[in-house]
C-alpha positions as CSV (number, residue, x, y, z in Angstrom):
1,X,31.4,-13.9,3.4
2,X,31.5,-10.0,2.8
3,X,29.7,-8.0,5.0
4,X,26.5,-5.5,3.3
5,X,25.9,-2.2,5.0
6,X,22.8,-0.7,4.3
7,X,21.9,2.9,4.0
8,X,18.7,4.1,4.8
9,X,16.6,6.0,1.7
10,X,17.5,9.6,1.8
11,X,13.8,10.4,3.0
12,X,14.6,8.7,5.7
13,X,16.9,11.5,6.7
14,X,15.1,14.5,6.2
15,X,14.1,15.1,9.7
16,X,17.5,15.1,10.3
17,X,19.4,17.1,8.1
18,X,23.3,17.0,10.0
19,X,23.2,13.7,9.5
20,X,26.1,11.3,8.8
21,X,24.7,8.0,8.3
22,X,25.5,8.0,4.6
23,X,29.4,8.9,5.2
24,X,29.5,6.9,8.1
25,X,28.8,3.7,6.2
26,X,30.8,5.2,3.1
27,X,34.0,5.4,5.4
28,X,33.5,1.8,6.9
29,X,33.9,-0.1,3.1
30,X,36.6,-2.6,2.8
31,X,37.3,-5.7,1.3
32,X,34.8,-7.5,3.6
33,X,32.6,-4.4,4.0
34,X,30.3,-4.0,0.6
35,X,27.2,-1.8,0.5
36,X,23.7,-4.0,0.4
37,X,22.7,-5.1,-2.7
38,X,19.9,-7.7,-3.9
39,X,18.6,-9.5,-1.3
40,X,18.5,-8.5,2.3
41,X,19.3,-11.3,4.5
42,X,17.2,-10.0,7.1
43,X,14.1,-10.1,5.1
44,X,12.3,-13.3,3.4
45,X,13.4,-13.9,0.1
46,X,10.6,-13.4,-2.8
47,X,10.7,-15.8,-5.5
48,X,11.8,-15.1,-9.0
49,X,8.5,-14.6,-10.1
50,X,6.7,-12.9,-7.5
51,X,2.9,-12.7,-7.5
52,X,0.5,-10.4,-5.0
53,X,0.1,-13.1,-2.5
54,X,3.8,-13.7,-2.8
55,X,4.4,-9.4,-1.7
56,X,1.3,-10.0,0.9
57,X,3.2,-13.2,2.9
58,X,6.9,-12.0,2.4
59,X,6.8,-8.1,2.4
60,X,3.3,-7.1,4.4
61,X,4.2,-6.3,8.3
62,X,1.2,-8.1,10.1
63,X,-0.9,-5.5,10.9
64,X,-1.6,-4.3,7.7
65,X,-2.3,-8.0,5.7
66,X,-4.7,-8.3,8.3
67,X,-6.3,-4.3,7.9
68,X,-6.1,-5.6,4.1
69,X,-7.7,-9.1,4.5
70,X,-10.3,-7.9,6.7
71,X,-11.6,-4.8,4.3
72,X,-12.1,-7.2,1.8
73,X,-14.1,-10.1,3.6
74,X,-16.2,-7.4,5.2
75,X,-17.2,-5.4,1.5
76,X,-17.8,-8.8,0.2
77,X,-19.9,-9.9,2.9
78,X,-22.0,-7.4,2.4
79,X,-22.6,-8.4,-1.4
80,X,-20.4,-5.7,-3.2
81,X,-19.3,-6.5,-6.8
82,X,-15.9,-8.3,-7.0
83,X,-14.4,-4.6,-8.5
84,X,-15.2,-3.4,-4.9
85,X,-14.0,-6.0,-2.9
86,X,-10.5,-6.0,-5.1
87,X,-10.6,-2.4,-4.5
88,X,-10.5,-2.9,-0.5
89,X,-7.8,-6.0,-1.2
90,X,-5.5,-3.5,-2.3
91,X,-6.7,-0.2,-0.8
92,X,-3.5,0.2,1.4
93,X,-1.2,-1.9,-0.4
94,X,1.2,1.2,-0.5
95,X,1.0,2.1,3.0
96,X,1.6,-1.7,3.8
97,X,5.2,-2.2,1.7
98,X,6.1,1.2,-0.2
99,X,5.7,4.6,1.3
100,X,2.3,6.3,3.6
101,X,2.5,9.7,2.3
102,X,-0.2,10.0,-0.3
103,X,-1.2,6.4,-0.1
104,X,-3.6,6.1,-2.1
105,X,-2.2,7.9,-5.3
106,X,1.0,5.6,-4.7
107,X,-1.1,2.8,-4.6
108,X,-3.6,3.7,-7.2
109,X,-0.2,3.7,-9.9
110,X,1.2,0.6,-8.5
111,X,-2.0,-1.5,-9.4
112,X,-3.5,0.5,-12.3
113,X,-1.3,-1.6,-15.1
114,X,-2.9,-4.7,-13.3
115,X,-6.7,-4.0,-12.4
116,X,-9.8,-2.6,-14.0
117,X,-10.2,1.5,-14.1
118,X,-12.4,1.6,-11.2
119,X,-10.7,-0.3,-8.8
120,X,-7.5,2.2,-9.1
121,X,-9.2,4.9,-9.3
122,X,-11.3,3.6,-6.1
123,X,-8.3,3.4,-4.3
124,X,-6.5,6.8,-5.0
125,X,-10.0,8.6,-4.3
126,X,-10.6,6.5,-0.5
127,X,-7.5,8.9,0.5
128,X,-9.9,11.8,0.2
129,X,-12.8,10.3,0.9
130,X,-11.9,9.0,4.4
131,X,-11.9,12.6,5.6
132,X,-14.9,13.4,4.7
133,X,-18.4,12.2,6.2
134,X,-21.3,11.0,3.9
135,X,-24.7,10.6,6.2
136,X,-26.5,8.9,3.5
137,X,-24.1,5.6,4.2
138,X,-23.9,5.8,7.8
139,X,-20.5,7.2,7.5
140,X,-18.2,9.2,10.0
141,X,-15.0,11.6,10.5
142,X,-13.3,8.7,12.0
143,X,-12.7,9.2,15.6
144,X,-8.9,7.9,15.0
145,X,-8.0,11.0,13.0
146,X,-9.3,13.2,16.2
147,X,-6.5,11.3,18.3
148,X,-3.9,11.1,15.0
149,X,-4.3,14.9,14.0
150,X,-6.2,16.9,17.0
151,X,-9.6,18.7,17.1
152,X,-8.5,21.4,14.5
153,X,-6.8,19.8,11.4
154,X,-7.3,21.5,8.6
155,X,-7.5,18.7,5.4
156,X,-5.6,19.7,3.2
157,X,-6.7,21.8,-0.2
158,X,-5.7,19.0,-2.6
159,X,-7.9,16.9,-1.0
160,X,-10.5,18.6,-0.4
161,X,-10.3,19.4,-4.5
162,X,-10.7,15.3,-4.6
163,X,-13.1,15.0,-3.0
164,X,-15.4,17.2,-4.1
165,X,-14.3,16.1,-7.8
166,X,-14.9,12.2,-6.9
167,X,-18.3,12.8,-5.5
168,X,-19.7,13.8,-9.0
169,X,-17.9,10.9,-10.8
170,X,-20.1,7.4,-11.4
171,X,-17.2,5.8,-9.3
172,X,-18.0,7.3,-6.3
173,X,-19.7,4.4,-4.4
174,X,-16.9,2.1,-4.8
175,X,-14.2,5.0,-3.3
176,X,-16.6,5.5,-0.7
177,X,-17.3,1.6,0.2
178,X,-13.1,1.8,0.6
179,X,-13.7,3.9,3.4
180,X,-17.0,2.3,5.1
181,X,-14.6,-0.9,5.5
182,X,-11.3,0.5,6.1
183,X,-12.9,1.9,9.4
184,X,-13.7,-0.9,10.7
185,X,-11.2,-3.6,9.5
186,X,-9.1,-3.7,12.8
187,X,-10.6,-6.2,14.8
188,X,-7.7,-8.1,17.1
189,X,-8.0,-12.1,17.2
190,X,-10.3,-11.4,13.4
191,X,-7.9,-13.7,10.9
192,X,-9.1,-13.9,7.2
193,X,-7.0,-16.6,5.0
194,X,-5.7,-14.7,1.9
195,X,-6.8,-18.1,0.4
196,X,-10.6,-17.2,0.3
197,X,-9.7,-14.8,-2.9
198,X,-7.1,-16.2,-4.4
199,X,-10.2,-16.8,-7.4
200,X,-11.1,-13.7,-7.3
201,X,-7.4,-12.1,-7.6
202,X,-7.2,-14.9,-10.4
203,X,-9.9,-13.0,-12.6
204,X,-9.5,-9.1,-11.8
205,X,-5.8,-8.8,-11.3
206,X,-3.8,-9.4,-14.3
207,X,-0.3,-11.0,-12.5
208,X,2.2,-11.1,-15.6
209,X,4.3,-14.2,-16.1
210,X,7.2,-12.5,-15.7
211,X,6.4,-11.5,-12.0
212,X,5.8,-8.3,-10.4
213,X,8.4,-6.5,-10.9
214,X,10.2,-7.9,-14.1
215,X,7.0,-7.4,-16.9
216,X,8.2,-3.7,-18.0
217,X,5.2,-2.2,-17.1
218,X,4.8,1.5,-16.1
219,X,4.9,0.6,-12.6
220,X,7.3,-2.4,-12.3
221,X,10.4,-0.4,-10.2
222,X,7.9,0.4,-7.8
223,X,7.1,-3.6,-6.7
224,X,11.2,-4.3,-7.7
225,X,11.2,-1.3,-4.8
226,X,9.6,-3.5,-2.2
227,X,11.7,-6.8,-3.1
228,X,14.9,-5.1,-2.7
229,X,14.1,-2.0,-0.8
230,X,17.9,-1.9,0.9
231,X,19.9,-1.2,-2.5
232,X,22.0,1.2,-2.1
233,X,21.7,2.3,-6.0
């Protein structure tokens, strides 16, 4: 059996711009040496036909199907519509399996061919949001970002711009519930069984036949990304 070599993303790489990785590996192909391609066989193998749950078991690290399980139990304990609770399901489903920068714009295209309006435009404008305190629901500048960023970060203009454009928009409750249970959705030992909304994911998130991935939509590289995210090509 051939050997695959796999090459980090170039992005990967930036921080280190003398880098050699990619000729490195390039010099080390051979008749037994091929570069990865398909499936990794150090990650779990999706099915042909993957669903969400399928990308929350096989490609979520365990940290952040909990963060996502937990958001969602909490919003709908506490009686929001099922557009809310979806909305906190998939909230970080970018920073869980894609890419962190800009999370929730990358995750607000990944889902949008697949959910209601609001619930992607709920989870691009939580990115924003989260920043930003809002006394009249009890919410903070999260004490994490003090220790993430320092006393003096400056948000950024961008989303500054976002947020003071989703604050005047009819959607804003639903961004801002996103952040009220994003905050608090890290409790250790606190396990929530994706089962309990597998009927709600059944009626607000349109999973093609074909799979994720494989249903041409605008969006479908991006979850063929995360089944095969070592191809070289």
């Amino acid at each position: 059996m051939s050997q695959r070599l796999s090459v980090p993303q170039p992005i990967a790489l930036i921080d280190h711009p003398e880098s050699t990785v990619e000729r490195d590996v390039l010099s080390a192909l051979g008749p037994e040496t091929l570069m990865m391609v398909g499936d990794n066989p150090a990650l779990p193998q999706m099915p042909e036909r993957p669903t969400l749950f399928d990308f929350y078991r096989l490609r979520f690290g365990k940290t952040a199907r909990n963060h996502l399980l937990q958001s969602a139990a909490l919003a709908r304990k506490a009686g929001h519509p099922e557009t809310v609770v979806l909305a906190c399901l998939l909230h970080d489903i970018s920073m869980g399996a894609l890419i962190r920068t800009d999370h929730g714009y990358w995750g607000a295209q990944l889902i949008a061919p697949y959910v209601d309006a609001e619930v992607a435009w709920a989870v691009e404008h939580h990115q924003a949001l989260r920043f930003f305190p809002d006394p009249a629901v009890n919410y903070e500048y999260p004490q994490a970002y003090v220790r993430f960023y320092g006393p003096d970060y400056i948000v950024p203009g961008y989303l500054r711009q976002a947020y003071e454009r989703a604050r005047a928009h009819r959607w804003y409750g639903a961004a801002r519930a996103i952040t009220l249970y994003d905050l608090y959705a890290f409790e250790e030992g606190v396990v929530v069984d994706p089962g309990e909304f597998e009927d709600l994911v059944g009626r607000r998130f349109k999973q093609p036949q074909e799979g994720l991935g494989f249903d041409n939509s605008p969006t479908a590289h991006m979850w063929r990304t995360m089944i095969w995210p070592n191809n070289f090509l």
